[in-house]
RODO-2510 file (C-alpha; in nm, 4 decimals, decimal comma):
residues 238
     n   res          X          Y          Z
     1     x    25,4282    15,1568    17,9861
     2     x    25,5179    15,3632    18,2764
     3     x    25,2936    15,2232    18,5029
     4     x    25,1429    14,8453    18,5541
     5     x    25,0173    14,8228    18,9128
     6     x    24,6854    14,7620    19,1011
     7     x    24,5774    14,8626    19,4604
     8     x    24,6291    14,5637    19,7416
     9     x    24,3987    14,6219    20,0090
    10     x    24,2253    14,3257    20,1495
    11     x    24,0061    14,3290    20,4430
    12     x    24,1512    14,0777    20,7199
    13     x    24,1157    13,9568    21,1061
    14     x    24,3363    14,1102    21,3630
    15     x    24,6271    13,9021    21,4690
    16     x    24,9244    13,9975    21,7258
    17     x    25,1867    13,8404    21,4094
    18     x    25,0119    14,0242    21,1823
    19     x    25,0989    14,3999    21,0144
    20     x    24,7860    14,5307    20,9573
    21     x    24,5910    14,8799    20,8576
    22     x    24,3340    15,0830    20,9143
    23     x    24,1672    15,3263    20,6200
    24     x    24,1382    15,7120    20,7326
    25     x    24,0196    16,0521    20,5810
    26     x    24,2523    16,2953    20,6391
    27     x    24,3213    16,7087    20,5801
    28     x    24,5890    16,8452    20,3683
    29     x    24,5732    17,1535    20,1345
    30     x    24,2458    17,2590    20,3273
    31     x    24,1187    16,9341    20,1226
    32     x    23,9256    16,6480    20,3273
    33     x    24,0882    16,3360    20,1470
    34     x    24,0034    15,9567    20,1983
    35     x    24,1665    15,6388    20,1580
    36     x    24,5139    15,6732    20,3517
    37     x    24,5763    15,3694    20,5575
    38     x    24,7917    15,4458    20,8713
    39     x    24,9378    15,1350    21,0845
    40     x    24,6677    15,0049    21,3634
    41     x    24,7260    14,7651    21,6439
    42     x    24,3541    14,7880    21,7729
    43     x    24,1467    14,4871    21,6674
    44     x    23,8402    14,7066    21,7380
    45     x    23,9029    14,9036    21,3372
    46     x    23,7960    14,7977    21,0205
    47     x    24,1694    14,6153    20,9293
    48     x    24,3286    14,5895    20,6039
    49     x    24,6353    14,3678    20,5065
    50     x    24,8496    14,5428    20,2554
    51     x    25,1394    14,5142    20,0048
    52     x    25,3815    14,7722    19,9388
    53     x    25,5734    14,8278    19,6443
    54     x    25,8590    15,0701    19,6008
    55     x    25,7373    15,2796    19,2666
    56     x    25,9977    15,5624    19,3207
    57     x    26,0559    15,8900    19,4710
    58     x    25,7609    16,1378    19,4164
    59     x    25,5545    15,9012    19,3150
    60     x    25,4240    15,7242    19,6144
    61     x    25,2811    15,8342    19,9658
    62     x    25,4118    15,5784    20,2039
    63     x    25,7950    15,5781    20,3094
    64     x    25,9101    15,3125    20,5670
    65     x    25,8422    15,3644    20,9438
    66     x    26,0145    15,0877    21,1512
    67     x    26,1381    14,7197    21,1304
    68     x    25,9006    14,4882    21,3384
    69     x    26,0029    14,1490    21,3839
    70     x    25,7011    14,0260    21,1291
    71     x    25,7287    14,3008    20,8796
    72     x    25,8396    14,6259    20,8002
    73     x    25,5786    14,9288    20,8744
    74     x    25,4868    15,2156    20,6460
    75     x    25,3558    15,5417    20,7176
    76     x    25,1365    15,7851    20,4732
    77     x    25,3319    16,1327    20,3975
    78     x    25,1408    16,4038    20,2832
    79     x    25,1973    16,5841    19,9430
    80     x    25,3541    16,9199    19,9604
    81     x    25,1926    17,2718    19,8911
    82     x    25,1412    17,1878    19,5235
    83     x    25,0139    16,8675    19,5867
    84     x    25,3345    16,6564    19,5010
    85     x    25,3964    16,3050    19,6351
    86     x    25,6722    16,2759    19,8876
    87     x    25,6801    15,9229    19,9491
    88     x    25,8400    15,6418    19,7168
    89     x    25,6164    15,3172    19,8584
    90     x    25,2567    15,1924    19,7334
    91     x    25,0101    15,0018    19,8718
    92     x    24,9855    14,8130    19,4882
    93     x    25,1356    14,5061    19,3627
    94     x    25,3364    14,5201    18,9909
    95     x    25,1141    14,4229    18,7356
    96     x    25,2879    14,1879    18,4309
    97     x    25,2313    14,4061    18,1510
    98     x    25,1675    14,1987    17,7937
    99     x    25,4679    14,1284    17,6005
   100     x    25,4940    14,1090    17,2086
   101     x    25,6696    13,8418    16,9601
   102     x    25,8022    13,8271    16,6369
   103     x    25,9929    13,5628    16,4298
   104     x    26,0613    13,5751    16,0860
   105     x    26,1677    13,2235    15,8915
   106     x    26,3624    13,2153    15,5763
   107     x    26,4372    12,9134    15,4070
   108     x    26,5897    12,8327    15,0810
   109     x    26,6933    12,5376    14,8788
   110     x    26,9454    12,4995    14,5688
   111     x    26,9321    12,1925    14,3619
   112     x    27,3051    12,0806    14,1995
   113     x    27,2172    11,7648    14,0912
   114     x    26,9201    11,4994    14,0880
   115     x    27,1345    11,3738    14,3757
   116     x    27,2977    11,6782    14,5179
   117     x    27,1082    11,9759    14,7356
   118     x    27,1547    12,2468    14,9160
   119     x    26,9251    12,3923    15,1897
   120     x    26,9559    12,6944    15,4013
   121     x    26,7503    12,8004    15,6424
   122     x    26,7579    13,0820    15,9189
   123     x    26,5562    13,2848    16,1525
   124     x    26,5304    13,5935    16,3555
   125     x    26,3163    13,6494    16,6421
   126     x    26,2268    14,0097    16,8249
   127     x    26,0247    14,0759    17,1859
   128     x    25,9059    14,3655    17,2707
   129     x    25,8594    14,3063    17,6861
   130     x    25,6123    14,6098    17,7696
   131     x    25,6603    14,6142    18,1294
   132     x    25,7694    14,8172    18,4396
   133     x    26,1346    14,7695    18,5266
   134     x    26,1417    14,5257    18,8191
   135     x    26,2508    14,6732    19,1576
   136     x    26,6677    14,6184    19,2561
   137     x    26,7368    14,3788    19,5148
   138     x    26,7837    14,6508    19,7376
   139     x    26,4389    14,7310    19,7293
   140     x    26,2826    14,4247    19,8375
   141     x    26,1869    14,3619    20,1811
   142     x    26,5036    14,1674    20,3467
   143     x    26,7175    14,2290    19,9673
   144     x    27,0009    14,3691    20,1039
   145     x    27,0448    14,1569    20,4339
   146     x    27,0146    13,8422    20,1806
   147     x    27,2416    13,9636    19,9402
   148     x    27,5123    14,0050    20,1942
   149     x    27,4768    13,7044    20,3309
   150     x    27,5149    13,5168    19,9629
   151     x    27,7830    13,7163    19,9120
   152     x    28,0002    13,6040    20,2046
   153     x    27,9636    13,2475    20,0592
   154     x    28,2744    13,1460    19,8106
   155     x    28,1700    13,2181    19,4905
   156     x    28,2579    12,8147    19,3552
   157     x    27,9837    12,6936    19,6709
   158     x    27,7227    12,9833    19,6032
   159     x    27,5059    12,8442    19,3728
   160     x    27,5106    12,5282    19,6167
   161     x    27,3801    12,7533    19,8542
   162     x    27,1322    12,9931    19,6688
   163     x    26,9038    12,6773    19,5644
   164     x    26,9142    12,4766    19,9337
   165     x    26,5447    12,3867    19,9568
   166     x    26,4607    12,5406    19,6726
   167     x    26,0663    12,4481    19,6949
   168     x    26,0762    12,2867    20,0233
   169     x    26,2423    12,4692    20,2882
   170     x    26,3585    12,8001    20,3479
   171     x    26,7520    12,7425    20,4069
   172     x    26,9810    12,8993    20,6713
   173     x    27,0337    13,2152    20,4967
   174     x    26,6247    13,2332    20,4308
   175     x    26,5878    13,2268    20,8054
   176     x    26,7888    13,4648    20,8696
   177     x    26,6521    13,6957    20,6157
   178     x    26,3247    13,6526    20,5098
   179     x    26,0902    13,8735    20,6369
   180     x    25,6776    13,8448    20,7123
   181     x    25,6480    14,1402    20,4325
   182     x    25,8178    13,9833    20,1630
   183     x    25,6224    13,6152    20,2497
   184     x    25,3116    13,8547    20,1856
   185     x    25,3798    14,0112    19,9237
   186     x    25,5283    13,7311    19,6828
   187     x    25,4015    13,3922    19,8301
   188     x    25,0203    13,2915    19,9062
   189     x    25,0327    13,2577    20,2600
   190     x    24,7714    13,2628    20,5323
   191     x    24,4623    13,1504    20,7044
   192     x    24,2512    13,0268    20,4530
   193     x    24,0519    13,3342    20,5060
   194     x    24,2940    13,5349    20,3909
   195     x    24,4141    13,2913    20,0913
   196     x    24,0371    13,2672    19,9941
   197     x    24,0501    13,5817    19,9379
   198     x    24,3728    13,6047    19,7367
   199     x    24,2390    13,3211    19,4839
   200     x    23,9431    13,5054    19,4643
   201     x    24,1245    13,8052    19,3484
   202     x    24,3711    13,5949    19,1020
   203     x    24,0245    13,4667    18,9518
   204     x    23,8343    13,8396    18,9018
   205     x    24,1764    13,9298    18,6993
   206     x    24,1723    13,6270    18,4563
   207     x    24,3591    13,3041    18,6478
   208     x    24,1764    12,9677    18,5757
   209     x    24,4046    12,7312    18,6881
   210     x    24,6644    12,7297    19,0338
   211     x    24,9657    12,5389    19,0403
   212     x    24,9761    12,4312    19,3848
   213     x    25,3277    12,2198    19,5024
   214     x    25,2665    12,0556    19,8557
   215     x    25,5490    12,0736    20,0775
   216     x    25,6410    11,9294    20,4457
   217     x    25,6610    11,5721    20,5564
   218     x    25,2896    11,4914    20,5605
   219     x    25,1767    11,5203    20,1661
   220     x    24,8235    11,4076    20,1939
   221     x    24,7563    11,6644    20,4489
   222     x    24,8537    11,9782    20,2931
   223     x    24,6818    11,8100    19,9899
   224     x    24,3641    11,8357    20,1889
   225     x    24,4113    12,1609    20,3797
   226     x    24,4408    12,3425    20,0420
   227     x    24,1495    12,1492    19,8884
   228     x    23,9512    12,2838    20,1958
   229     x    24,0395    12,5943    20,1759
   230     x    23,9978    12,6915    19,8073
   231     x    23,6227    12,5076    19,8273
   232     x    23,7293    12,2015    19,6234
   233     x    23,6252    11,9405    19,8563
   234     x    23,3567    11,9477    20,1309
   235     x    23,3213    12,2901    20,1976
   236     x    23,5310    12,5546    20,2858
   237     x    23,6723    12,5869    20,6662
   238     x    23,9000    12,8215    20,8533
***
């Protein structure tokens, strides 16, 4: 399977924290083409919140623009003459492609006596994982800073270090790396606009059932908020 992604474009409220897009037509080729979203700060535009995904070179149309303190920025780069790609980012998110199993039993049993047996059994198992190759650290949003920074922990204390808060806080080297893109793209975070939306997604694709952990120091709260938000209890509210 060489490719497994779908388009993320989801319209969303303007926000200053908030890296967010606007959807264009533009000229290239003396063809009038639609759908390229270019970076907007005005909260007068139509907005869209996006996810990138690095699908390689000549196959995207969005490279990386700048570093903002919430995000990283992409711009839209036009093909060249014969209509090539020239960027190597994606407004999609990676799509987990099926995967395939097969195990073969064998068993077999060899009597010596009325009170003497022998039994052998064994098995082999194959998987076939149909999927696109997952994206190097490197290309991750904040990958290499993080990387770096496990590294320069002693190899005997790293593990110590890679699972501090591991479901409940993001440790030092998380705050020093994480980045609003990466929160985006691989977390559901939000307004519960915005996470409304994302469930509603998850459930057009096939999801019946979220596995929601609470986290913080006031359970019953976030137990509520998310209730609230995904319409379980009392309504929905923003």
């Amino acid at each position: 399977m060489d490719t497994a992604f779908y388009q993320n474009a989801q319209r969303d409220t303007f926000a200053v924290d908030k890296i967010l897009y606007k959807k264009i037509d533009t000229l290239y080729n003396t063809s009038l083409h639609d759908s390229a979203f270019v970076f907007s700060t005005n909260p007068n535009d139509v907005l869209y919140s996006l996810s990138f995904s690095y699908v390689g070179p000549g196959k995207g149309s969005y490279m990386p623009l700048q570093n903002a303190v919430n995000g990283k920025v992409y711009g839209w780069v036009a093909p060249d003459a014969n209509n090539v790609k020239q960027g190597e980012w994606a407004p999609v998110i990676l799509l987990v492609a099926p995967k395939k199993q097969q195990v073969v039993s064998i068993a077999g049993e060899y009597l010596f006596s009325a009170k003497s047996k022998l039994r052998v059994e064994a098995a082999m198992r194959g998987r076939d994982d149909a999927r696109t190759p997952r994206p190097s650290l490197a290309e991750l949003p904040g990958g290499t800073a993080w990387r770096s920074a496990m590294e320069a922990v002693p190899p005997r204390e790293r593990h110590l270090y890679t699972h501090e808060g591991h479901l409940t806080f993001p440790n030092a080297i998380d705050r020093k790396t994480l980045t609003g893109e990466a929160i985006r793209r691989y977390t559901l975070s939000g307004d519960a606009g915005t996470l409304r939306g994302r469930l509603a997604d998850l459930a057009s694709r096939g999801s019946t059932e979220i596995a929601y952990q609470p986290a913080g120091p006031d359970i019953p709260r976030e137990l509520t908020t998310f209730s609230r938000m995904a319409g379980l209890q009392g309504g929905a509210s923003g």
